[in-house]
N, C-alpha and C positions, 0 to 999 in steps of 0.2 A: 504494500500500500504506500504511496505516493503522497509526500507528507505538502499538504497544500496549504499557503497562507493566503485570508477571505479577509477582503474589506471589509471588517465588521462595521465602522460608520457607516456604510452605503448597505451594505445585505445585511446587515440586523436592526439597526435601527431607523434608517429612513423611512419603513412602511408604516410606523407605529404615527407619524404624525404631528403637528402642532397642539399642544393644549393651552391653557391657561396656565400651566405649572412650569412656567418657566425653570432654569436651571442655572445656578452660582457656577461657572467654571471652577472658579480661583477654591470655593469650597468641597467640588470634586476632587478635586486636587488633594488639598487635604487630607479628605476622609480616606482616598486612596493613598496616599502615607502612612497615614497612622493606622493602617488595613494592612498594609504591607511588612510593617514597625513591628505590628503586632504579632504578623506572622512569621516571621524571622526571627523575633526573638523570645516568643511565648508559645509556640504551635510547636508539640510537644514530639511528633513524626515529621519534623521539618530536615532534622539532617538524614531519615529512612528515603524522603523522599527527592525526585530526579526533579526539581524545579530549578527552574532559570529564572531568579529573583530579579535579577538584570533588566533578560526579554521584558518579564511581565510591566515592570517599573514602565521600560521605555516603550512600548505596545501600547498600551494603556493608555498612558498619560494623555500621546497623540491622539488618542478616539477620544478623550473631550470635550472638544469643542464642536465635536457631531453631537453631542445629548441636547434634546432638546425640550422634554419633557421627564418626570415623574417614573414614567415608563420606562424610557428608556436606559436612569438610573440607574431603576432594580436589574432588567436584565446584564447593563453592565456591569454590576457587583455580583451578579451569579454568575458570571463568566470567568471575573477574577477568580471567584471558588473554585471553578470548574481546573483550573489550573493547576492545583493541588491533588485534583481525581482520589478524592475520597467522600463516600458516601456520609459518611456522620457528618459532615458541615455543610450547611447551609445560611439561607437568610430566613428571616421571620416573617417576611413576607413571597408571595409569588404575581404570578398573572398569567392569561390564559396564553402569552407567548413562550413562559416558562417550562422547564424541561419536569417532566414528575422524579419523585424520589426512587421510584420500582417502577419495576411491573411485575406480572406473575409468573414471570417465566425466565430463568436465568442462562446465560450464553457464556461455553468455552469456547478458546480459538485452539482449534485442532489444524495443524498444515498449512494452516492460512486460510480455514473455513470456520464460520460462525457457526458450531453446533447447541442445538438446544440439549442442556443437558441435565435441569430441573424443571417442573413442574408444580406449581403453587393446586396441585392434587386437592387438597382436604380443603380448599375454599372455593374452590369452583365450581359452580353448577349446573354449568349445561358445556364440560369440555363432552363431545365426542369422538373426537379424532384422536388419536394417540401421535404427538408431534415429537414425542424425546427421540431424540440421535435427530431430527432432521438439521439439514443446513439450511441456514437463510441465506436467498441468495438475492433477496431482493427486499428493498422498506419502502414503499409507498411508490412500488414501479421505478427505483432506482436502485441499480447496485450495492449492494450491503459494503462492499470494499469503498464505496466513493461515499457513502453515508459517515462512514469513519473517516474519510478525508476530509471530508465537507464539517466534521463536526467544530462548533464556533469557538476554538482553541487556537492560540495563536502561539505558544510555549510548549507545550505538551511534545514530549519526545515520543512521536506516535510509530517508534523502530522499538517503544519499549513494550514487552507481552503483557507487564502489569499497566500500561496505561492502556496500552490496545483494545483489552479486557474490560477495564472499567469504564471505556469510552463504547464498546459496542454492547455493554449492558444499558447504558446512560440512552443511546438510540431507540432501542426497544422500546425503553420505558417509552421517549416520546412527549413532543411535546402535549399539555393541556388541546390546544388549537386546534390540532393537527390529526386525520387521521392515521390509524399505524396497523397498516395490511403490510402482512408478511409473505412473501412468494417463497415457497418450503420445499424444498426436495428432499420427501420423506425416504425413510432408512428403505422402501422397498422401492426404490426409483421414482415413487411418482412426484409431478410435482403440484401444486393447490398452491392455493392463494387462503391465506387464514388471514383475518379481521379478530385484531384483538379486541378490537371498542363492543362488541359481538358479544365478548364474555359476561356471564354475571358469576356475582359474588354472593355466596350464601348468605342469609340473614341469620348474624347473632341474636338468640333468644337469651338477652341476660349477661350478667358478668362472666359464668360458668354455667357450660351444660355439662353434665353427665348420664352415663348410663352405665349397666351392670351387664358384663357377660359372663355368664358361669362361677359367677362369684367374685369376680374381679371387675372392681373399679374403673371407669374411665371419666377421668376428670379434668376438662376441655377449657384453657384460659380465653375468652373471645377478645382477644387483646385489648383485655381489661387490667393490665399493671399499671397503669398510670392514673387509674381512680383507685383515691382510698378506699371506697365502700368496696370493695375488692377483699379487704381483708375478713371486714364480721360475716360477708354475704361464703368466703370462703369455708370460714370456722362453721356456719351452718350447715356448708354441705359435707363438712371434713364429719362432722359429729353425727351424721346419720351415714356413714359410712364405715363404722369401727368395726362392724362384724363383718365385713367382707376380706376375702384372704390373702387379698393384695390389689395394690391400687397405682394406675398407669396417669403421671401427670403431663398433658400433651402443653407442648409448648410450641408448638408449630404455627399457631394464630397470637405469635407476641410481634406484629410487623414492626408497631411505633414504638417499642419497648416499653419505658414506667419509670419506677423511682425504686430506689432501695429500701423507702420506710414498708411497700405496701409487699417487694420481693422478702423481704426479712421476717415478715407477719408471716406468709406463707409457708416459708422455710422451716421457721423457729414450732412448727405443730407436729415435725418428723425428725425430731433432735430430743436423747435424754441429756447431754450437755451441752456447756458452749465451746462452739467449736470454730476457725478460720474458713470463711468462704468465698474470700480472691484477699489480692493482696493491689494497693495502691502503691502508685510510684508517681511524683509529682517535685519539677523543680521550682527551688525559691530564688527569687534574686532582687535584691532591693537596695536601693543608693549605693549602683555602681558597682557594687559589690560582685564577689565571686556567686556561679551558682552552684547551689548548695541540692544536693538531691534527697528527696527526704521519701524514704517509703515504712509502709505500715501494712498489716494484714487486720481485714474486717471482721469481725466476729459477729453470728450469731447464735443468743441467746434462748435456750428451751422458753416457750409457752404453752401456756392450756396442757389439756389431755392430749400425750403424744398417739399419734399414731405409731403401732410398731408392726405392723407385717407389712411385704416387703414391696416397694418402689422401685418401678421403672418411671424414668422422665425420657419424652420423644419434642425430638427437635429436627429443623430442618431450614432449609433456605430464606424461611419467612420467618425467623427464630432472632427478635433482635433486639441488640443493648441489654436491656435488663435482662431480657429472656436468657439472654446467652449468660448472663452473670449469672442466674438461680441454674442453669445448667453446669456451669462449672461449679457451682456451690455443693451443687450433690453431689458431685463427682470427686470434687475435695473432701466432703465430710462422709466420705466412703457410706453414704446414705441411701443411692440408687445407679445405678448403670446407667448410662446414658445411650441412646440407639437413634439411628438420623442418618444424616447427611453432614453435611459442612454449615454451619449456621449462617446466619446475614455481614458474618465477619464486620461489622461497625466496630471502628478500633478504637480504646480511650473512653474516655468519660469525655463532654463536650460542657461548654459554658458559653453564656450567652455574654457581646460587648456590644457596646454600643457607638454609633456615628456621634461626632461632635453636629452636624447638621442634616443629617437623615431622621426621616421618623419608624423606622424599622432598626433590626438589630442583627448582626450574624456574631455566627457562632466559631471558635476554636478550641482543639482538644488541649486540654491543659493535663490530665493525667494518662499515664499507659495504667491500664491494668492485668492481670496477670492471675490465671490458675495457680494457687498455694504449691504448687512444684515447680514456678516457675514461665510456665507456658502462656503467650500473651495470650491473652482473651480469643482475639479474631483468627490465631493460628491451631487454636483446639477443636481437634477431629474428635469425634463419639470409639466410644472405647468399640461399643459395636455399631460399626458401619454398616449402611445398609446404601447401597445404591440403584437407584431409582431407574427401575428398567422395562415397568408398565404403568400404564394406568385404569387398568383392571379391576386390581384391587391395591388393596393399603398397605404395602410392604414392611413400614417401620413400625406401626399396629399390631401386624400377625406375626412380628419381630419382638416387641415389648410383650404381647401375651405370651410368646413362647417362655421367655426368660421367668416370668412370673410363675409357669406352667413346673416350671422343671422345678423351683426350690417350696411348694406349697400341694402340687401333685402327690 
């Protein structure tokens, strides 16, 4: 792929228009400094990652006196992000020319082909088709290889596989605006045209569904960690589930992750001690000074009536930030097995800063975090792997019951 530089003043934001919102150069300016300041010396994966501080500075700078609206602000501050090609930072605001955070469907580059090689299975409701192994070879009647050229990066080392990757999952996703038909040459040669906009998504009934199969548990988070009511509505269904002989915690529907008060509530119901479940790593630096790396391991502590027979946790591609921390949690506190896929890999803890003259706010990872042996967060695989090779039926389900099957059988 053929690494192309796009007048983004002229192809990104001329279509958007004149408003009433006029735009401060001289305060663009700025906030792109202390955007930049920030990220150089605060952005915690900044020396992991292949950026050209330079390019961006000098790129940048020149496209603004094309902004000429509000509009085209934000997308050129989500462009700057887009630089870095990491999923956990964004801005706090979007718009309908904005790029989405997902989609349901995740892409490796095999040989220099985009193959589909996840499937968001357990949230979809009317897939028929079975698309995993196909290649895309085409996004909205244009080449999948030129879609990745074309994408509105002007930095981005696109010779590297980890930006290559995160740039032809970031296409899929697609913008708001836009539609995003895919031209598939499925694994048996044929080739279709799939309409993702087509999809629906199952409807959540509640914070938590469950149900019982043969005596075992399944207890479904509907990516509900980020409301507190999450925790008492959980202890209710924990507590009418004590005489069942093992119980399966699905964490596949944690897309937008949560918080650590509502994952610790949950945690702390399958623990007779306290035990470490991930470990922080965060630098200080203040007036000038050296920096100082300071890390700690989190503990949670027993609540309520424990549950004590035995826990599988299921995770998978849609598994993210907090979900993926109560996944390594239990896998630290030698609590439950873990079975899945590869998680949503979001790396770090994120925190929000603010524009001196914007009314929105973006965000930078300020800590790594890290599995209690060591292992960052976004690079821990499930002890038992399970790779997704229909859509038939529920692989990591008939996976997690096994495990349950063998020590309570």
């Amino acid at each position: 792929m053929k690494r192309q530089f796009i007048n983004l003043g002229i192809a990104l934001f001329g279509f958007l228009g004149f408003s009433q919102n006029q735009v401060n150069p001289a305060q663009i300016q700025e906030d792109l400094n202390d955007l930049l300041g920030y990220y150089s010396t605060r952005y915690v994966y900044y020396a992991d990652k292949q950026v050209d501080m330079d390019c961006i500075r000098e790129k940048y700078s020149a496209m603004i006196p094309s902004l000429q609206n509000r509009s085209d602000v934000i997308l050129f501050f989500e462009y700057v992000l887009n630089e870095f090609y990491d999923s956990h930072i964004s801005l706090s605001t979007n718009l309908r020319e904005s790029y989405r955070l997902w989609s349901p469907i995740f892409i490796e580059l095999k040989n220099g082909k985009a193959i589909i090689k996840n499937v968001w299975q357990t949230q979809l409701a009317n897939l028929e088709q079975d698309i995993l192994g196909a290649e895309i070879a085409s996004f909205n009647g244009v080449s999948f290889d030129q879609t990745i050229d074309d994408f509105p990066s002007l930095c981005n080392d696109k010779n590297s596989d980890e930006v290559l990757k995160w740039i032809a999952n970031k296409v899929v996703a697609g913008k708001y605006s836009e539609p995003r038909v895919l031209g598939l040459k499925l694994k048996d040669g044929r080739q279709v045209q799939f309409d993702m906009d087509a999809l629906r998504f199952k409807e959540d009934s509640g914070l938590v569904t469950t149900e019982i199969k043969a005596g075992i548990a399944i207890v479904r988070l509907n990516n509900s960690l980020g409301n507190n009511q999450l925790i008492s509505e959980f202890d209710r269904v924990l507590d009418g589930l004590m005489d069942t002989k093992g119980l399966i915690l699905d964490l596949r529907n944690t897309n937008t992750g949560g918080n650590t008060y509502v994952a610790k509530g949950i945690m702390s119901r399958f623990i007779d001690r306290e035990l470490p479940y991930q470990k922080h790593e965060y630098t200080e630096m203040y007036d000038n000074q050296p920096a100082i790396v300071r890390s700690w391991y989190e503990l949670v502590r027993p609540r309520g009536k424990q549950y004590t027979k035995p826990v599988v946790v299921l995770v998978g591609r849609w598994t993210g930030s907090m979900g993926e921390g109560m996944a390594v949690g239990f896998d630290a506190m030698k609590r439950a097995p873990v079975v899945g896929t590869e998680m949503k890999r979001l790396a770090g803890s994120d925190f929000d800063f603010t524009f001196k003259h914007q009314d929105f706010r973006f965000k930078i990872i300020l800590e790594k975090l890290y599995h209690v042996n060591g292992t960052l967060r976004e690079e821990y695989v499930p002890e038992h792997y399970v790779k997704q090779s229909t859509l038939d039926k529920d692989e990591t389900l008939e996976k997690g019951i096994e495990l349950i099957r063998k020590v309570t059988d």
